[in-house]
C-alpha positions, 0 to 999 in steps of 0.5 A: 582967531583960533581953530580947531582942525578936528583930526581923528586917528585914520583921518584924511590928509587932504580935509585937515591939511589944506584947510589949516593951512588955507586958515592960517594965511591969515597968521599975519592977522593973528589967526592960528589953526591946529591940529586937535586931537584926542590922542599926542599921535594921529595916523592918516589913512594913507600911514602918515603919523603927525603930532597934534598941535592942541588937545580935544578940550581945546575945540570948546575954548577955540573961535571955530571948528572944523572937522574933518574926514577919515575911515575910522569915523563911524566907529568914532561917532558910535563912541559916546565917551569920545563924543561927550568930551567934543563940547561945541557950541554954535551961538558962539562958534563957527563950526564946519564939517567935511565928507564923513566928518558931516557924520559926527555933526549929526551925533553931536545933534548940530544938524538936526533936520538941515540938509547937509552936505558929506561925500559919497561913501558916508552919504547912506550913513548920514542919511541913518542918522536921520540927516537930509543930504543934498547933492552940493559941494557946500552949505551953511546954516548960520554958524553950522557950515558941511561941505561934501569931497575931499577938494570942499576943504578949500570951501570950509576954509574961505567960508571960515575966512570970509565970516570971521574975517572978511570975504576979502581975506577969503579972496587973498588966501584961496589966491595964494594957493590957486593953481598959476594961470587959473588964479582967478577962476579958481577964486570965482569958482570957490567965493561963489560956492560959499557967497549964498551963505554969508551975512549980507555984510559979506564978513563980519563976527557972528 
């Protein structure tokens, strides 16, 4: 499996660092996330420069797709150059979306009239782009996943986990990053938040 971590220049730490690397627990399996964006150099809000793993194209070729937060989102979503070359495709894709990332879904027309999820700062500007917004930390619809504050990457990830791999490997990765002492709580908490929206075969392809 191979999955994009849509990361935008002012882009929040927290949504594409803990979700690629909750995903890429399953590297023994062959699975790899990246950091994909539009530009070699992205920085983060906080003033943290990394390089990108892929380029933006390369969110059309991968398996899934997950976007993340960052304060310069609204200019990004009014940026149709920039949005005409984000090329996705839920019929064959698991696509996911975080916080104001929740944003850019919407002007890519993934959303439609779904209730998502997205955080509290973006909530009024989600709700102008003509999208319902719920008061929940996660939600799914069939292949299109938006889930709401910065600690909902840990969602996005398993549920990616779970629907692609199985819940089992969800269960595995979010393990290994719980908390000590709190492990299994912490992963009770996390597959129930996600366990509403999964097949009924709990794991399998699309």
């Amino acid at each position: 499996m191979q999955i994009a971590v849509l990361t935008f220049d002012g882009f929040n730490e927290l949504d594409s660092f803990i979700a690629a690397m909750i995903l890429n627990r399953m590297r023994a399996k062959g699975w790899a996330a990246y950091i994909t964006a539009p530009e070699a150099q992205v920085t983060s809000m906080n003033g943290v420069t990394v390089q990108r793993q892929r380029p933006l194209d390369f969110a059309g070729e991968a398996d899934a797709v997950l976007i993340g937060s960052g304060i310069r989102t609204r200019e990004i979503a009014a940026d149709t150059a920039l949005l005409a070359q984000i090329s996705l495709d839920p019929s064959r894709q698991l696509i996911g979306a975080q916080c104001s990332g929740t944003l850019l879904l919407a002007k890519l027309g993934l959303i439609g009239d779904l209730p998502a999820c997205t955080d509290l700062t973006t909530k009024p500007w989600v709700i102008e782009a003509g999208v319902r917004v719920i008061d929940a930390p996660f939600i799914a619809h069939g292949a299109v996943a938006t889930a709401g504050g910065c600690l909902a990457a840990q969602y996005l990830a398993a549920w990616a986990i779970a629907r692609l791999g199985s819940l089992e490997d969800a269960a595995d990765a979010l393990h290994y990053v719980a908390p000590v002492g709190e492990k299994a709580a912490y992963v009770d908490r996390a597959l129930a938040a996600i366990r509403p929206f999964l097949p009924s075969d709990a794991g399998g392809r699309r």
